[in-house]
KEKE-3310 file (N, C-alpha, C; in steps of 0.2 Angstrom, whole numbers, plus 5000, padded with zeros to 4 digits):
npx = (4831:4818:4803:4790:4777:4774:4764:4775:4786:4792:4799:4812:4821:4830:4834:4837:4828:4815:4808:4791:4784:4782:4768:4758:4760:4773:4789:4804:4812:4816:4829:4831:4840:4847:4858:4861:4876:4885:4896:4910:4905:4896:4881:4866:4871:4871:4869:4865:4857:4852:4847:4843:4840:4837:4839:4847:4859:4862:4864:4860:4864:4862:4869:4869:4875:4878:4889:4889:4894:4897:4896:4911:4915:4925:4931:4946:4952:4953:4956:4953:4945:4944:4929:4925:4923:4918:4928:4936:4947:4941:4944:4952:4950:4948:4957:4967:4978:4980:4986:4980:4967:4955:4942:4935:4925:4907:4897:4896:4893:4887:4883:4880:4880:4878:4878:4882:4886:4886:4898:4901:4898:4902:4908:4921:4922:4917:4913:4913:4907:4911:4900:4902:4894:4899:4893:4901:4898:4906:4903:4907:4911:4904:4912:4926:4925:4918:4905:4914:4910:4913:4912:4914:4912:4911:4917:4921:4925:4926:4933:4929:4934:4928:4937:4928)
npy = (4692:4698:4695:4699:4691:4694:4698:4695:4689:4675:4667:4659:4653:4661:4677:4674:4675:4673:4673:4673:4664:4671:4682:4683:4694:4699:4704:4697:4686:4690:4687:4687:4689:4687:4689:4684:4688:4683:4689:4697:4711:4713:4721:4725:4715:4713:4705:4709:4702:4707:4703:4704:4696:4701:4696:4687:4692:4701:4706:4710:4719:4720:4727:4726:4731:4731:4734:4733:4740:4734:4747:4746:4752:4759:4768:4768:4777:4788:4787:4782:4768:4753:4751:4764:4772:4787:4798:4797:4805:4812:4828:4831:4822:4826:4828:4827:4813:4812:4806:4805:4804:4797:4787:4775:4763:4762:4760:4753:4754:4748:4751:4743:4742:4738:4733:4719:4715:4703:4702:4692:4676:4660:4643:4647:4652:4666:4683:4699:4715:4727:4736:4746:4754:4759:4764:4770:4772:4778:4780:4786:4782:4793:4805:4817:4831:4826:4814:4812:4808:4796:4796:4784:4787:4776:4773:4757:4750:4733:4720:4705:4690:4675:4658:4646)
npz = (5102:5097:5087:5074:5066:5048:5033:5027:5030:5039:5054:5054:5059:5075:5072:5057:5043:5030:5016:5012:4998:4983:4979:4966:4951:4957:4952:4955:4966:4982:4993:5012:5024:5042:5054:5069:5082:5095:5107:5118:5126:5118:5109:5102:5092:5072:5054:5039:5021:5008:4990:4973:4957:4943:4930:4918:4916:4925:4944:4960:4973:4994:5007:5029:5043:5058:5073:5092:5105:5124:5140:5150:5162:5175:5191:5201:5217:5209:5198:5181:5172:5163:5148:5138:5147:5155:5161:5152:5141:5127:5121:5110:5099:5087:5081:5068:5068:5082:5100:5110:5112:5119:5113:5113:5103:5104:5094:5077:5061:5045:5030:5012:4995:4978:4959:4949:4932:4921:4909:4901:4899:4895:4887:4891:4903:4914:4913:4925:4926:4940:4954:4968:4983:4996:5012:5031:5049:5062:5081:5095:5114:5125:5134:5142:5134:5125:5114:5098:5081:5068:5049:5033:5016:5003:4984:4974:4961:4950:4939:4935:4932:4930:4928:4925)
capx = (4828:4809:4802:4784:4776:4772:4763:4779:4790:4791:4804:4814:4828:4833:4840:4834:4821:4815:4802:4785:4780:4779:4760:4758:4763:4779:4795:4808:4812:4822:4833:4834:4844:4851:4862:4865:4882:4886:4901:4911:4907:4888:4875:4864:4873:4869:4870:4860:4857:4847:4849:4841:4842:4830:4839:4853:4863:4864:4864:4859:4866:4864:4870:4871:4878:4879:4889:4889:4900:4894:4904:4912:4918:4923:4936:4946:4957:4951:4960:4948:4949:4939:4929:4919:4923:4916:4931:4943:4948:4940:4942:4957:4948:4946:4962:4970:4985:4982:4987:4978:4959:4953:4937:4930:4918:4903:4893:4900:4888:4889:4877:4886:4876:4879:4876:4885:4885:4889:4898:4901:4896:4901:4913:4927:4922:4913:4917:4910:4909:4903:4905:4899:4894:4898:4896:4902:4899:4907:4901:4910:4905:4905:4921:4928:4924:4911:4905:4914:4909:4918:4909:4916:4907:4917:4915:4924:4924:4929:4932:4929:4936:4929:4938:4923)
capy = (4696:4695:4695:4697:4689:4697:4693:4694:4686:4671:4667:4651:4653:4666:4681:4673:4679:4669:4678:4667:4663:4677:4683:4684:4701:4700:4706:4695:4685:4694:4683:4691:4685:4691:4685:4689:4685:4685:4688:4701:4717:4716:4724:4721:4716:4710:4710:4704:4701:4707:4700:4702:4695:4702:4692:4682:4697:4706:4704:4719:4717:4726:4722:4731:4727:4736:4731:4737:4738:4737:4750:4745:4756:4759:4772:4768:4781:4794:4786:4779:4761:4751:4752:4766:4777:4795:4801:4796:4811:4812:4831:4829:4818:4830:4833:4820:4810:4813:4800:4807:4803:4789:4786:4770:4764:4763:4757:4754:4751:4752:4748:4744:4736:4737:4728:4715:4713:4696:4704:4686:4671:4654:4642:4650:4655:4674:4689:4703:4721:4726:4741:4745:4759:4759:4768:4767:4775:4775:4782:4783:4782:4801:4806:4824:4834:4826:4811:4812:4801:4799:4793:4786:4785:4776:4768:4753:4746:4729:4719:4699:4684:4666:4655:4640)
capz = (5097:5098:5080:5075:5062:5045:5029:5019:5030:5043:5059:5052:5066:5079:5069:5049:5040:5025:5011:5009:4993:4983:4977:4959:4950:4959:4949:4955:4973:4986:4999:5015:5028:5045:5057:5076:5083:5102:5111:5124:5125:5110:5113:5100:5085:5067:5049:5032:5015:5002:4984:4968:4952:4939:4925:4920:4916:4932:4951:4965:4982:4998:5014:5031:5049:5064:5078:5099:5113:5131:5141:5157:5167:5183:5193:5205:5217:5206:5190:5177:5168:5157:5143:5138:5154:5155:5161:5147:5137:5120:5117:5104:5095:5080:5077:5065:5071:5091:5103:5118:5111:5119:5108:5115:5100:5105:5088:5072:5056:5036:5023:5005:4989:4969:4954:4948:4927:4918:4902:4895:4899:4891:4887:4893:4908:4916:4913:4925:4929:4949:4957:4975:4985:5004:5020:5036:5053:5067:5086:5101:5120:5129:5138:5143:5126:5121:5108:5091:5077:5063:5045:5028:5010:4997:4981:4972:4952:4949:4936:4939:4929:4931:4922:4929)
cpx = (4821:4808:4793:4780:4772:4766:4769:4784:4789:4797:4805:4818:4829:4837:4838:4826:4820:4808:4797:4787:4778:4773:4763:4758:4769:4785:4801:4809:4817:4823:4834:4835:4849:4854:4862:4870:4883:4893:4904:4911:4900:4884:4870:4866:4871:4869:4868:4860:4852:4848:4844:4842:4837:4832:4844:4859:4867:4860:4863:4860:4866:4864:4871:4873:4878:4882:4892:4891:4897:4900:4905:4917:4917:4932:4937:4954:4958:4956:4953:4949:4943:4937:4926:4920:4922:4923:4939:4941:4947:4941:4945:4956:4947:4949:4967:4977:4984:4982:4984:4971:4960:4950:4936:4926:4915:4897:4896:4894:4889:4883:4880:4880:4880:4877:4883:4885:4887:4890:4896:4900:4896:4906:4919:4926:4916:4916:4911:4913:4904:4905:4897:4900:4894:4898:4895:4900:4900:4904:4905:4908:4904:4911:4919:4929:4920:4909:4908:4913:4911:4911:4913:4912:4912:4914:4920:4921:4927:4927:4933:4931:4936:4929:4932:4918)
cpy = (4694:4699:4696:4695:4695:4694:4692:4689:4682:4670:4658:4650:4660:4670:4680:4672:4675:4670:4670:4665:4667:4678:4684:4691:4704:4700:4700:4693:4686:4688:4689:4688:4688:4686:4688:4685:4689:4684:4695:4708:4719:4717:4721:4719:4710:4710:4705:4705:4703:4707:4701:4701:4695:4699:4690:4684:4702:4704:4709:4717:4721:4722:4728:4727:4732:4731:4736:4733:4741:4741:4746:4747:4759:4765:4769:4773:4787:4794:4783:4772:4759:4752:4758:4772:4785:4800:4800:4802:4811:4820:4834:4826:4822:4831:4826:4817:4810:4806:4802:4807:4795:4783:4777:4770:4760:4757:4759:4750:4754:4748:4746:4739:4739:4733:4722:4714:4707:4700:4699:4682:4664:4649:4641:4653:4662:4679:4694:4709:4723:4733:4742:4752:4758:4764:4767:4773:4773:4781:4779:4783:4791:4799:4815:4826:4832:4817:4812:4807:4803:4794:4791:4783:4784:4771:4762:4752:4739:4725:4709:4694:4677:4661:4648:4641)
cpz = (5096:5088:5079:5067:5055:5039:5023:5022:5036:5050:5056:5058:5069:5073:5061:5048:5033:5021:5011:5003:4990:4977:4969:4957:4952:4952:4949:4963:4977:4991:5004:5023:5034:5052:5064:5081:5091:5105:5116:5120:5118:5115:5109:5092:5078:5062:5044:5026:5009:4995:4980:4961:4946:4931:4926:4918:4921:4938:4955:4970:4985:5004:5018:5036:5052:5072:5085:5104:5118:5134:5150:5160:5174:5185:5201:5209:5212:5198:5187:5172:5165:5150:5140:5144:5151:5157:5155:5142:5129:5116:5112:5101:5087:5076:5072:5065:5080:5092:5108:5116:5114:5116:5107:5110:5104:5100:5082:5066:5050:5034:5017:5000:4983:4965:4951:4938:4923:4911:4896:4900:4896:4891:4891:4899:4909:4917:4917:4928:4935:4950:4964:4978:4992:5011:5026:5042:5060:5074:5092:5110:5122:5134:5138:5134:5122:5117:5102:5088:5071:5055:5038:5022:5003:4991:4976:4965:4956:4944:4936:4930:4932:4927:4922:4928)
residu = (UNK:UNK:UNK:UNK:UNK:UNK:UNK:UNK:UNK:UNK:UNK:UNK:UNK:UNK:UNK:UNK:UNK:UNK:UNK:UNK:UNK:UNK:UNK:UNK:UNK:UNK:UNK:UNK:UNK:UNK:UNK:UNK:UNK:UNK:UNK:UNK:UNK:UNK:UNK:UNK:UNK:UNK:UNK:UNK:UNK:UNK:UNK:UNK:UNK:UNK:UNK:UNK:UNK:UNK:UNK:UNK:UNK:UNK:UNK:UNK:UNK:UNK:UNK:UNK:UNK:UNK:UNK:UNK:UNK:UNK:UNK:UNK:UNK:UNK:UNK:UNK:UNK:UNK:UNK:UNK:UNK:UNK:UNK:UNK:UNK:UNK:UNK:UNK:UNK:UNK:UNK:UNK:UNK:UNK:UNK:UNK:UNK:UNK:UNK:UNK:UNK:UNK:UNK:UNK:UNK:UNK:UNK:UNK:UNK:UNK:UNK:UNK:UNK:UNK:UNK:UNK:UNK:UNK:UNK:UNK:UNK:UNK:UNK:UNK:UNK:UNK:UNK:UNK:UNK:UNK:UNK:UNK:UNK:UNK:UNK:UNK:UNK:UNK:UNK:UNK:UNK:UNK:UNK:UNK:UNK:UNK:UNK:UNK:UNK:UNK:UNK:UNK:UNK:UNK:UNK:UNK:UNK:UNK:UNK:UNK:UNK:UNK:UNK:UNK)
# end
């Protein structure tokens, strides 16, 4: 991953990103942080952080990822194999329950953040309230019927107790 220098941000390692020093009139210092992870079958996958805390009562998270399959495909004798192959049957894919979609992913990516509230704080521990918004989408290769891509947008509560 080639990277090119900004004035906001610098290359500390392949993949992380590490904010200057920030200029005066700044509001509050964002963390942001990405990761790129190798192994069979990525293309170029990666996923990071961005964090802020504009006081000592709340926290705002956002994160996203995206990861990618190489296809490998190959026909032999007029059958098809692999991964990703054009002649694999995707055009049941629509229909909810089929077993005859192939639907090789392709790329798979979500974004998700929230706040975070510290009800209490003391003594006895933390009490907070979080809740998160995420969405996901998925992409598959091409096949017979086409690309379908599927998407889902969900939100969670959560109610945190740390007795520590």
């Amino acid at each position: 991953m080639s990277m090119k220098r900004s004035t906001h941000h610098r290359v500390a390692s392949p993949g992380r990103l590490w904010p200057r020093p920030l200029r005066s009139g700044a509001i509050a210092r964002c963390h942001l942080e990405g990761e790129r992870r190798s192994g069979a079958n990525t293309g170029d996958p990666g996923d990071g952080r961005l964090g802020r805390a504009p006081d000592d009562t709340l926290d705002l998270y956002l994160y996203a990822g995206i990861e990618e399959a190489g296809q490998t495909a190959f026909t032999l004798a007029g059958k098809a194999f692999g991964y990703g192959n054009a002649l694999y049957n995707n055009s049941v894919c629509l229909v909810e329950g089929s077993s005859l979609c192939a639907a090789n992913t392709s790329r798979l990516w979500q974004v998700t953040g929230g706040p975070w509230y510290r009800l209490y704080k003391g003594d006895y521990g933390t009490l907070q309230l979080g809740a998160q918004l995420s969405y996901t989408r998925r992409n598959i290769f091409s096949g017979i019927g086409g690309a379908p891509s599927t998407d889902e947008l969900m939100f969670f509560t959560s109610l945190r107790y740390l007795p520590f």
